[in-house]
Backbone bond lengths (Angstrom), bond angles and torsions (degrees), N, CA, C in turn:
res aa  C-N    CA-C-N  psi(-1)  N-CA   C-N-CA  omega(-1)  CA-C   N-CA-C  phi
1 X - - - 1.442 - - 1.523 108.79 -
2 X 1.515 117.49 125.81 1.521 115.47 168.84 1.380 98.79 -86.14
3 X 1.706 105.63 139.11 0.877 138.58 170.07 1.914 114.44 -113.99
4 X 1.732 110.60 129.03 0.994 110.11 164.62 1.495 140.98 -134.73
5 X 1.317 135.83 139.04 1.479 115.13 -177.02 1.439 129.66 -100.62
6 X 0.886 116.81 105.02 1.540 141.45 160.25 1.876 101.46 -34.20
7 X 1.576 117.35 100.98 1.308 107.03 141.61 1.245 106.80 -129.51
8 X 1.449 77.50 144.66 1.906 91.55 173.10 1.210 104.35 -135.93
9 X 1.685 112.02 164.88 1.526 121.61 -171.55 1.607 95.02 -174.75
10 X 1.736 93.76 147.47 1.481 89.46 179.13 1.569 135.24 -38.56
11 X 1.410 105.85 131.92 1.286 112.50 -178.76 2.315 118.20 70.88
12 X 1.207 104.84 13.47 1.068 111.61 164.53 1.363 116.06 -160.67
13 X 1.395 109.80 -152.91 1.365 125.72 143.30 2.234 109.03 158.01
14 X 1.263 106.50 -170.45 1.477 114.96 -168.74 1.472 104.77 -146.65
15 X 0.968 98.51 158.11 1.293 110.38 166.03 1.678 122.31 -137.74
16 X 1.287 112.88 130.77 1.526 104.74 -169.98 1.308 102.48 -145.53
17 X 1.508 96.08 169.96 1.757 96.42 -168.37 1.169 115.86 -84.97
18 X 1.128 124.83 171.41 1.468 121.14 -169.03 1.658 121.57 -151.52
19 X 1.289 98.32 28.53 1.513 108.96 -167.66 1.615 113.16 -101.53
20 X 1.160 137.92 -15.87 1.376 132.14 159.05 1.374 129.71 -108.39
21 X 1.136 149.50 162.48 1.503 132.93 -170.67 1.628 116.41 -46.33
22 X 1.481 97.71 -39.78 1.194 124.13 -160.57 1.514 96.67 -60.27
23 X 1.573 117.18 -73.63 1.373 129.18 165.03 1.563 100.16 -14.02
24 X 1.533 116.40 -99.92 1.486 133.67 144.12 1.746 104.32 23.58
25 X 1.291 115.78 -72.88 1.205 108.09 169.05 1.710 147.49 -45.09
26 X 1.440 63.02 -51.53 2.015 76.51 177.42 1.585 119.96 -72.39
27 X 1.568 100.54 -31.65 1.617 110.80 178.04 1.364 97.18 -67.29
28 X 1.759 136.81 -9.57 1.367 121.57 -170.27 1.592 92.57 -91.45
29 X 1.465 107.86 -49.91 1.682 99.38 -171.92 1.290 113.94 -63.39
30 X 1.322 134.34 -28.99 1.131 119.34 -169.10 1.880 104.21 -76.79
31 X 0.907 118.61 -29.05 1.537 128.16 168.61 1.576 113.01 -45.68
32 X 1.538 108.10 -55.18 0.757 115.93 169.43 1.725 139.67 -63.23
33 X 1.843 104.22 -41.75 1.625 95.86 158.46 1.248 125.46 -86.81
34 X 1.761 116.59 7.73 1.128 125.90 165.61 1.358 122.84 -66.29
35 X 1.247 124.01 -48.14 1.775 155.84 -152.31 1.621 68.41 -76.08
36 X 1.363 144.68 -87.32 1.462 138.29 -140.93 1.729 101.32 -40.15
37 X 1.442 124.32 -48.74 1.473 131.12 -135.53 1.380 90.60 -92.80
38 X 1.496 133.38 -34.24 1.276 145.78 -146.96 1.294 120.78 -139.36
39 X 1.347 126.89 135.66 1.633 115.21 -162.62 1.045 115.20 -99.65
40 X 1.358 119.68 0.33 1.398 116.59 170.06 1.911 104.31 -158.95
41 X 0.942 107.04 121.76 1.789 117.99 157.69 1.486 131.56 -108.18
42 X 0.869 106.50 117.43 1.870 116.37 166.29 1.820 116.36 -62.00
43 X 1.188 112.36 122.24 1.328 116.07 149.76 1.319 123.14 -108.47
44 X 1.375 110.30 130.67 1.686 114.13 158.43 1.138 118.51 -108.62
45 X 1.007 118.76 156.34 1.778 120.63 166.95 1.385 114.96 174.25
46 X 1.695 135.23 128.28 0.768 118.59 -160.67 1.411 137.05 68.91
47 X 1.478 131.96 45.62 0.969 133.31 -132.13 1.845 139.42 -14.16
48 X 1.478 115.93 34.11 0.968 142.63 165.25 1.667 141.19 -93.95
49 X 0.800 145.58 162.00 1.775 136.97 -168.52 1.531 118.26 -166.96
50 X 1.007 106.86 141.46 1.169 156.15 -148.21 1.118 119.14 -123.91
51 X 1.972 137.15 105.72 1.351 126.23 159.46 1.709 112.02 -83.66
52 X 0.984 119.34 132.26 1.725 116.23 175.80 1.690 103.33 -83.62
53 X 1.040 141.93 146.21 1.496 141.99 130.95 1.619 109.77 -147.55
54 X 1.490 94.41 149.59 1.806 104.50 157.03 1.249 98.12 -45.30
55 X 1.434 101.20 147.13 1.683 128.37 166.12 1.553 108.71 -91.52
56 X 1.057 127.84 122.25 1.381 126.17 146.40 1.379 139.50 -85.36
57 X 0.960 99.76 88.29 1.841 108.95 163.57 1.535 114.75 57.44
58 X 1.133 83.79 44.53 1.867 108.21 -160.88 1.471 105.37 -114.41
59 X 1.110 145.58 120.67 1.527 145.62 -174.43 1.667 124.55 -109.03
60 X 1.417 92.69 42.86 1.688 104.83 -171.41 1.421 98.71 -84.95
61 X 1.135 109.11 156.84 1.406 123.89 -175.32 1.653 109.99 -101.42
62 X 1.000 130.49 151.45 1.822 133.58 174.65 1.306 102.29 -60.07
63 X 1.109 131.51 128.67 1.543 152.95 -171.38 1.574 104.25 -74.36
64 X 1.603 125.86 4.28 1.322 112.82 -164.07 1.780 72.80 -125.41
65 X 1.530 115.23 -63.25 1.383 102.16 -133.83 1.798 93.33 -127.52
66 X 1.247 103.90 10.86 1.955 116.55 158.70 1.549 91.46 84.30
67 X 1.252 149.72 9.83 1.125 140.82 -139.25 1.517 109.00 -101.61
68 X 1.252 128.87 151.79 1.806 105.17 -172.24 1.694 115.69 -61.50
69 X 1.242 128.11 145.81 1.758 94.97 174.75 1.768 111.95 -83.90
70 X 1.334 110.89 13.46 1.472 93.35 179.16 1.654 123.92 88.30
71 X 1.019 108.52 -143.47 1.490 121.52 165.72 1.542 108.89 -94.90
72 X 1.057 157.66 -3.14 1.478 153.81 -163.09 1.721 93.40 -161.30
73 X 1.735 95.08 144.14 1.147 108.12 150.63 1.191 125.93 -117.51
74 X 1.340 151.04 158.86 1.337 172.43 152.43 1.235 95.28 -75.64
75 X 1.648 128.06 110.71 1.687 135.08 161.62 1.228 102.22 -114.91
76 X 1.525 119.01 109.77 1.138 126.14 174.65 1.708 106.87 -147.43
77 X 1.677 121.89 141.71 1.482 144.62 -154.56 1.840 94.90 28.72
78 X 1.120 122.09 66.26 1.335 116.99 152.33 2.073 104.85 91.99
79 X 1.482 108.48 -19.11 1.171 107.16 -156.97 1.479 101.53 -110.44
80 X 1.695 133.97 176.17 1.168 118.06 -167.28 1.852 90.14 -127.83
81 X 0.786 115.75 133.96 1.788 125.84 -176.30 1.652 121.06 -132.64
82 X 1.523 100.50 131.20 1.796 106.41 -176.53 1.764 107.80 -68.18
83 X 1.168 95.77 160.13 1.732 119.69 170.18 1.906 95.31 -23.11
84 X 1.271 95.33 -89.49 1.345 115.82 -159.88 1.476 113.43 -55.68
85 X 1.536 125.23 -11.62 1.556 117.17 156.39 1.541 120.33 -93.57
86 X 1.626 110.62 -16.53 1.408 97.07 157.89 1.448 109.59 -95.35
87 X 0.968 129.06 31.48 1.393 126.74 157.32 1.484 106.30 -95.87
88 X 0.794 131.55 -43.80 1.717 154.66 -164.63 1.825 79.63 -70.61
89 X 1.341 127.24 -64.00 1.268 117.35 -161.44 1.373 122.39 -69.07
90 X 1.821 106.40 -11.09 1.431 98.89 172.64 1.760 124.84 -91.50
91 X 1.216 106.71 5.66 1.418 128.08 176.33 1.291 108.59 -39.67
C-alpha cells in the first residue's frame, strides 16, 4: 500500500511519501524545521489528521503513551499526541 503525507501550512504545502521508516523519517524532520517558520501545520495521512504546533511551556503528556510531547504537538480527534505515536499510526 502507498502511503502519503499531506503537509500543508499557510501559503504552501508538500506532499511526501510515507511508506517506509525511512520515508517516515523525513516527513518527521521536515515537520519539524517546518513547525519553527510557521505556526501551525496540518498533517494528513492515512485518512487521518493532525494539527502540528510548537508547544509552549506546557507539560502535557501524549494522549496514547503519557510521553512528554517535546517541542511540538500532534492535535488530532480532540487529543494531543508525540512524534513517535503518530508515526506508529501511519504504519
Amino acid at each position: 500500500m502507498y502511503v502519503t503525507a499531506h503537509i500543508s501550512f499557510a501559503g504552501g504545502g508538500l506532499i511526501l511519501p510515507a511508506r517506509t521508516p525511512y520515508d517516515r523519517e523525513l516527513v518527521f524532520e521536515y515537520i519539524e524545521a517546518s513547525a519553527k517558520h510557521h505556526a501551525n501545520l496540518q498533517l494528513s495521512a492515512k485518512g487521518r489528521h493532525w494539527t502540528v504546533s510548537v508547544k509552549i511551556a506546557r507539560r502535557e503528556p501524549c494522549f496514547k503513551c503519557s510521553r512528554s510531547l517535546r517541542d511540538l504537538a500532534y492535535r488530532g480527534n480532540g487529543q494531543n499526541f508525540c512524534a513517535q505515536c503518530v508515526g506508529h499510526a501511519l504504519m
